[in-house]
C-alpha positions in Angstrom: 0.0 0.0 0.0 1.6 3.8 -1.0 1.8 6.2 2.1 2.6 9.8 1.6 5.0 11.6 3.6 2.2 13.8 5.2 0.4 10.5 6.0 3.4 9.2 8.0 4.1 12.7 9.5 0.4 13.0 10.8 0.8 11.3 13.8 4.0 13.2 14.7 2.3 16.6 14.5 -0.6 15.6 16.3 1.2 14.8 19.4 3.4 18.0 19.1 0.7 20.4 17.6 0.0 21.9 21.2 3.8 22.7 21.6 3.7 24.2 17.9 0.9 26.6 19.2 2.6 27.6 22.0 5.6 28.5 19.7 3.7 30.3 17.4 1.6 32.7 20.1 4.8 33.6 21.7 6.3 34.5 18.1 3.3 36.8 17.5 3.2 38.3 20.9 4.7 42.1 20.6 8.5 42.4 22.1 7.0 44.2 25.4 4.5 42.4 25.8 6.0 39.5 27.6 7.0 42.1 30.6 3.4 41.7 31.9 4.1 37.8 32.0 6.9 39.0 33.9 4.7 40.3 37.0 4.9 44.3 36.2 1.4 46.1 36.8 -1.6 46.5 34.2 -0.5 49.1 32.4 -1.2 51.9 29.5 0.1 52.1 26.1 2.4 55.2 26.3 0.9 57.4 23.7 1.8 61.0 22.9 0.1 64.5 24.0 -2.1 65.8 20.9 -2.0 69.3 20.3 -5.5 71.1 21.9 -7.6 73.5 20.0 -5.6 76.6 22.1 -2.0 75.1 20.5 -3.5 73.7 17.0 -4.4 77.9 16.7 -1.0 79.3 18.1 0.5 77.1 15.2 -1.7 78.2 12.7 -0.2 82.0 13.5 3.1 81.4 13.3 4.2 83.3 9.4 6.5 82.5 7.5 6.8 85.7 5.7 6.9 86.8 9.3 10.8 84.9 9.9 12.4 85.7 6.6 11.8 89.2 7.3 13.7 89.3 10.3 16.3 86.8 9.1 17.1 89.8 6.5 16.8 92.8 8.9 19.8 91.1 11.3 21.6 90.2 7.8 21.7 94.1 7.3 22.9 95.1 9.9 26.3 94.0 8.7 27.9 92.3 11.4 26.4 91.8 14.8 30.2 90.2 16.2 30.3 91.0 20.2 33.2 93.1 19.7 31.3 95.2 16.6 30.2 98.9 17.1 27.6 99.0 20.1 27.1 102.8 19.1 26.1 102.7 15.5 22.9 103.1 14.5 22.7 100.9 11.2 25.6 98.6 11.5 27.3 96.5 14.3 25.9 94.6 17.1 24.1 97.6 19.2 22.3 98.4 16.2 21.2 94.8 16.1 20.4 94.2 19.9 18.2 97.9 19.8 16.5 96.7 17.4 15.3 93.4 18.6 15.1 95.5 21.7 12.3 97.5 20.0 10.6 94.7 18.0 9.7 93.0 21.6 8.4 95.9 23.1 6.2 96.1 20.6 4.9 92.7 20.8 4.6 93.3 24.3 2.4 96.3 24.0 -0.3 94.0 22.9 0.0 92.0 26.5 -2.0 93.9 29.1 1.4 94.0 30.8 2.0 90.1 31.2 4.9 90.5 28.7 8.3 92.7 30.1 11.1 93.1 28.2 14.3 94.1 29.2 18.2 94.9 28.3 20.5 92.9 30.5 23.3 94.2 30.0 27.3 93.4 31.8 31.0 93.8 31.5 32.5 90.9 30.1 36.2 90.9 31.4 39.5 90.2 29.4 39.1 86.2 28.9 38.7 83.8 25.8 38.1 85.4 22.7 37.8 88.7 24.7 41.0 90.8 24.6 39.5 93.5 25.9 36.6 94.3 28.5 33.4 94.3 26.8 29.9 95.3 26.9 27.6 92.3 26.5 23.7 93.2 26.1 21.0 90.2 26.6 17.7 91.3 25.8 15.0 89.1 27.5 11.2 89.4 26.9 9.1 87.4 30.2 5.6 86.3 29.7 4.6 86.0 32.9 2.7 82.7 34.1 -0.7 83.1 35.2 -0.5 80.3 38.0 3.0 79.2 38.7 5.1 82.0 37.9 8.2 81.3 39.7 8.4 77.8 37.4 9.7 79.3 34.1 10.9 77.8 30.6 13.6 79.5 28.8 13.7 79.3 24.7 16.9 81.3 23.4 18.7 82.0 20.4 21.8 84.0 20.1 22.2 87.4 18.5 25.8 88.0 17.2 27.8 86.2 14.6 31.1 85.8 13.2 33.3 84.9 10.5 35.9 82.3 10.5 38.4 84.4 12.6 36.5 84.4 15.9 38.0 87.6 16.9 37.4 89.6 13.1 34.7 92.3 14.3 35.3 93.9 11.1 34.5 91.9 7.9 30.7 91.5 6.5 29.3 88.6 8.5 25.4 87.6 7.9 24.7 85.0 10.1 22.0 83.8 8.4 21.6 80.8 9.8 24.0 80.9 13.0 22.1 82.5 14.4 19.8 84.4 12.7 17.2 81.8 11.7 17.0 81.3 15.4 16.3 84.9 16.8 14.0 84.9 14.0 11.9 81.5 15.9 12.4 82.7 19.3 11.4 86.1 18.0 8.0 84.9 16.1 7.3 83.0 19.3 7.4 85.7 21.6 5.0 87.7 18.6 2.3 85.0 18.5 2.2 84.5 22.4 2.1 88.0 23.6 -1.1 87.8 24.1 -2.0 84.7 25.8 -1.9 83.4 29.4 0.5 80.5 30.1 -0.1 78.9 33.6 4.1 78.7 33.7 6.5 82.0 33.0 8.1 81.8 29.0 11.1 83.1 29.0 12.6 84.7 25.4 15.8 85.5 25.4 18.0 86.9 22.9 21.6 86.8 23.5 25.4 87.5 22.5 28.9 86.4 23.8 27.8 83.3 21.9 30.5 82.8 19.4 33.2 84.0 22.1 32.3 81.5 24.8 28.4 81.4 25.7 28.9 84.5 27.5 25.7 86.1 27.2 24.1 83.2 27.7 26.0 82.0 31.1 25.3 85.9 32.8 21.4 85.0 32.0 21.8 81.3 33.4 23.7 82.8 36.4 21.2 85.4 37.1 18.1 83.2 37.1 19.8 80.6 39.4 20.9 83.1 41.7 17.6 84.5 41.6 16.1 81.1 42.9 13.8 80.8 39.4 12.9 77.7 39.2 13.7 76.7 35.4 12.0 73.5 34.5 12.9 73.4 30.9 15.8 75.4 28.4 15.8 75.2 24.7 18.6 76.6 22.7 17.6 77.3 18.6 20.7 77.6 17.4 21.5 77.0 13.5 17.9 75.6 12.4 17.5 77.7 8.7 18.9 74.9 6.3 17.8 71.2 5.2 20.0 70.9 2.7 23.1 68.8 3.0 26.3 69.3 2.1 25.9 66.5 -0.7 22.4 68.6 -1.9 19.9 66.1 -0.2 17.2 67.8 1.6 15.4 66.5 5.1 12.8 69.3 5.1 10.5 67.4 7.6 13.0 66.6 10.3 15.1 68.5 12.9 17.8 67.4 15.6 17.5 67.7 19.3 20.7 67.5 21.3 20.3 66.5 24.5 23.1 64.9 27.5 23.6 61.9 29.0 26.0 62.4 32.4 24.6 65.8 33.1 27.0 69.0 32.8 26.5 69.6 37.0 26.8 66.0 37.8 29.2 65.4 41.2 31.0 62.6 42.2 28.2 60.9 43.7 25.8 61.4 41.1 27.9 59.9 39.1 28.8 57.2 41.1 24.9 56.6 41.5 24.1 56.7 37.8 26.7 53.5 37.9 25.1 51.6 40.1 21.5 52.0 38.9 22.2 52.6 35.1 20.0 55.7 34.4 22.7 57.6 32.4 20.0 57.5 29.7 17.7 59.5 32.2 19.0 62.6 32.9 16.7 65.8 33.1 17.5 66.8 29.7 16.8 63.3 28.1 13.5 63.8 29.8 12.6 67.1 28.5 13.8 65.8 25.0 12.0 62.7 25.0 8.6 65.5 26.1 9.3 67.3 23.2 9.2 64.0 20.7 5.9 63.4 22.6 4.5 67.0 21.8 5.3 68.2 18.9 6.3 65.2 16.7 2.9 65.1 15.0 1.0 66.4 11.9 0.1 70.1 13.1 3.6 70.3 13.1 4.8 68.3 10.2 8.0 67.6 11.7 9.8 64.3 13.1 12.3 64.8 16.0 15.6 63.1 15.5 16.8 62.8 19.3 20.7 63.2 19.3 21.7 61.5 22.7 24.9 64.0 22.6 25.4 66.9 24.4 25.9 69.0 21.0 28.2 68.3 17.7 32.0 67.6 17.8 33.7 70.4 18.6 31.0 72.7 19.1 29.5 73.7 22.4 25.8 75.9 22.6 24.0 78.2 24.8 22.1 74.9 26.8 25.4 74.4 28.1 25.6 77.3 30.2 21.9 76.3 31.0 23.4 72.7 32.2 26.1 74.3 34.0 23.5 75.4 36.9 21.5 71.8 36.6 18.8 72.9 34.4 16.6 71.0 32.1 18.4 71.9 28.4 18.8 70.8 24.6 19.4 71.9 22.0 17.1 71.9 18.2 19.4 72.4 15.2 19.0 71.3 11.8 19.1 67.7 10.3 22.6 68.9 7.6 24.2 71.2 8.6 27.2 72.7 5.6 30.2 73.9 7.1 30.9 75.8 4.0 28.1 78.3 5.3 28.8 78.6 9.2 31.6 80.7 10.5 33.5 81.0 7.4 33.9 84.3 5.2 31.9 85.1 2.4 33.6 84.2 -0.6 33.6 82.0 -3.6 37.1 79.6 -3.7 36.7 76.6 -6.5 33.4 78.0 -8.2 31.8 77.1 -4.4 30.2 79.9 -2.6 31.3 79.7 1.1 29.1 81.9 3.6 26.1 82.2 6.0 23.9 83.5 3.5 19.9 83.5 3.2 20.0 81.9 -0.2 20.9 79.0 1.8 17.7 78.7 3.8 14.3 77.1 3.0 11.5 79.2 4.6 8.9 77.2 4.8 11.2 74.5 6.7 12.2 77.1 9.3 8.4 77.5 9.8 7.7 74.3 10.7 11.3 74.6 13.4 9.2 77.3 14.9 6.0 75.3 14.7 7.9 72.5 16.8 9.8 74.6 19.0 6.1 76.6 20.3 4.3 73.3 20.6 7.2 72.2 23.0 7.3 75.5 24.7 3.6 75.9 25.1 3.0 72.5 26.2 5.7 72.7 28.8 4.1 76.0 30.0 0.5 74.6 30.1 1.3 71.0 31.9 1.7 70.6 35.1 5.7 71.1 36.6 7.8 68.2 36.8 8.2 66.1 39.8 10.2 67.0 42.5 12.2 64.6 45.1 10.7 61.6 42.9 12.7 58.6 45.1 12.9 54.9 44.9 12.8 53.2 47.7 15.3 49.7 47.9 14.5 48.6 51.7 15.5 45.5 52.8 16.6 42.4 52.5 16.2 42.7 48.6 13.3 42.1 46.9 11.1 42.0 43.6 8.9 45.1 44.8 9.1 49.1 43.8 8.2 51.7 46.2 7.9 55.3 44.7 7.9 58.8 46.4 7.6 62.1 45.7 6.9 65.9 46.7 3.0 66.9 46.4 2.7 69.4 43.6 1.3 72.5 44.3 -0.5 73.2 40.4 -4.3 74.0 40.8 -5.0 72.3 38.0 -3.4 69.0 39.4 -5.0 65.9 38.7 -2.4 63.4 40.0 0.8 61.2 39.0 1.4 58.3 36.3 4.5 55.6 36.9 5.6 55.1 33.2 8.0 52.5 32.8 9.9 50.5 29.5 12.6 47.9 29.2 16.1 49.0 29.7 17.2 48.9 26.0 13.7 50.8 24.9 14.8 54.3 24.2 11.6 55.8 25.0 8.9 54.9 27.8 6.3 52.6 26.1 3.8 52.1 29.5 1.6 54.4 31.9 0.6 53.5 34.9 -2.2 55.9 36.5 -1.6 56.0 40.5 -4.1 58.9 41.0 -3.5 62.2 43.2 -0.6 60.7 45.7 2.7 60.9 46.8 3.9 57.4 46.8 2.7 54.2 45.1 3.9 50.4 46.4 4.0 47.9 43.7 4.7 44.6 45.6 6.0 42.8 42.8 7.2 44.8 40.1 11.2 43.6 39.2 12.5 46.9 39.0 16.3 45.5 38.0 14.4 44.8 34.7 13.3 48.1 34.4 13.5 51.5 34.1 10.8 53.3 36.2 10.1 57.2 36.4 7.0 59.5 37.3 5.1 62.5 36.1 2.4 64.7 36.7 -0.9 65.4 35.0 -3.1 68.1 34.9 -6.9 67.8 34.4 -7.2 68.7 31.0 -4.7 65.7 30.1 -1.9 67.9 29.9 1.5 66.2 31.0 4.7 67.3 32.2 8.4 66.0 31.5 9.0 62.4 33.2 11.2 62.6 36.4 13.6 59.6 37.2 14.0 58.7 40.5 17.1 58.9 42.9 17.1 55.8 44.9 17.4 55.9 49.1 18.5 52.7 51.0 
């Protein structure tokens, strides 16, 4: 009699068909899935913040014809190098800094006084890139928070420019796009917000001693910590006109957020801590990067969010820094390519290649959406709730599978209470939520938090979130 070989294998599947079932449903079951086999709590999908009808319409007003006309008033003004003519009226860097100066007072006319702006100005002693002492003027426009306005978020861009020898004050020197497509964003900002109420202080500043050593920007930082201001969140738009490559390939729907690992104020035993528990990946400024992803990555934006886990570029060094230096929240948005052949170099043609910051260089309607990104991230930050303070984890002893949480009782009106998020060491965002309600600890008796990592933020009542908080751990 003929058999078939399916005939003879028959019997051989049936006995081993439940085993090939079980194969199959672990294949299909999603990589993070099998961490609630694992013990850890019913959880959320962690999902990103939507824009609200107040945001969607803030977007909808930032203009493009709006930032390329300032990006060619601060061309014409020359030069705006620190060391330039603070006395001129049409050329040099005082001409520059009055007028930015001007153009915020007049968006801040249309605040009914929540909006100040001011000149900071200081001596900035013989040092690096400074023979000489030298006048450094900040100018700083504060909408003032309606609720919490001792919590403040800073977005900055810096005024002056330069040429490739740092210390040449004299030579033509556009800036175009270091730094004039940021001034322009933080500018337009600071136009289309005037006349709202944030629940959190906005901070817009417009600074110089950047190209000499983040001078401007470390007198500001300095001042606010001194000052006790409790600065939750710093983002530095620096270089963000461009989306063209060096090779000619454009990435007109993406932009680059710098953001550090071992933070810049870290001590010795911070340090030492992140090496024991392994949250080098979870520093403040991660945090407030990974918000921003959740924000403003979405289509009222148009924009992706390419999160550099760097401090900034090789060899290059920004304003967040001097942010970081006093242990706040910073990063840094610049664009996705940048050309060197059009940042700090003279204007000139060597080769039949034109070499300079010039505006022919920058695409518009990319620098739009930039400024679309960086007032979704603002705003939302401003909005939410403030970030967890104290957050602790508790190891106790002997050892064991459980997580304790704790943290300082948020003093927002709007407060609704806390979520645990959580993901997988090697996840590079949080993909679970966890609701705990309006408390300051939560116990989870078995919830393997070696396997882990763990963090906690607040929520206000219209669903508004702030930046995650990562927990210190306490014996």
């Amino acid at each position: 009699m003929k058999t078939s070989i399916t005939s003879n294998l028959r019997p051989l599947l049936r006995d081993f068909y439940p085993f090939l079932i079980a194969i199959a449903v672990l294949w299909a079951v999603p990589r993070n899935a099998h961490a609630q086999l694992l013990g850890t709590p019913p959880s959320n999908p962690y999902k990103p913040q939507a824009p609200d009808n107040q945001l969607q319409q803030l977007l909808n007003q930032i203009d493009q014809n709006q930032l390329q006309a300032t990006v060619q008033k601060l061309i014409n003004f020359g030069t705006r190098h620190t060391a330039s003519s603070q006395t001129d009226p049409v050329r040099g860097i005082g001409a520059a800094t009055a007028w930015v100066f001007q153009q915020l007072q007049t968006y801040a006319a249309a605040s009914g006084g929540r909006m100040t702006v001011q000149e900071q100005t200081f001596v900035q002693p013989v040092g690096r890139n400074i023979p000489v002492p030298t006048t450094i003027t900040n100018v700083i426009a504060t909408l003032n928070g309606s609720v919490s306005s001792n919590r403040a978020y800073v977005i900055l861009a810096h005024i002056d420019d330069r040429v490739f020898d740092v210390l040449n004050f004299t030579s033509d020197s556009p800036g175009a796009d270091a730094d004039a497509s940021g001034v322009a964003v933080v500018m337009e900002l600071a136009r289309v917000m005037a006349n709202l109420q944030p629940n959190a202080t906005i901070v817009f500043s417009l600074v110089a001693g950047e190209e000499q050593g983040l001078y401007g920007s470390t007198f500001e930082a300095d001042q606010l910590a001194a000052a006790g201001v409790d600065v939750e969140g710093m983002l530095n738009v620096d270089t963000v006109g461009s989306s063209t490559a060096q090779d000619g390939t454009k990435d007109a729907h993406e932009i680059r957020l710098f953001t550090e690992g071992v933070p810049t104020a870290a001590t010795a035993n911070t340090i030492a801590q992140m090496q024991v528990i392994g949250n080098e990946n979870d520093s403040s400024s991660r945090e407030l990067g990974r918000f921003a992803k959740s924000v403003a990555e979405n289509e009222a934006t148009d924009m992706t969010i390419w999160l550099i886990n760097r401090r900034d570029r090789y060899e290059f060094a920004g304003d967040q820094i001097a942010f970081q230096r006093q242990g706040f929240p910073a990063a840094r948005f610049t664009e996705p390519n940048e050309n060197f052949n059009h940042e700090h170099v003279d204007v000139q043609v060597i080769n039949g290649v034109q070499f300079g910051d010039l505006e022919s260089f920058l695409g518009f309607a990319f620098l739009a959406r930039v400024a679309r990104v960086n007032a979704a991230t603002i705003w939302s930050l401003a909005q939410g709730p403030g970030t967890p303070k104290n957050v602790a984890l508790s190891l106790g002893f002997p050892p064991s599978n459980s997580t304790n949480l704790s943290w300082d009782q948020g003093s927002d009106p709007s407060l609704a209470g806390y979520e645990v998020v959580w993901r997988e060491t090697d996840d590079s965002d949080w993909t679970h939520v966890i609701p705990v309600g309006n408390v300051t600890s939560v116990s989870f008796p078995f919830f393997p938090k070696d396997n882990f990592l763990i963090g906690v933020r607040a929520v206000e009542v219209n669903g508004h979130h702030s930046p995650v908080a990562y927990p210190t751990f306490v014996p």
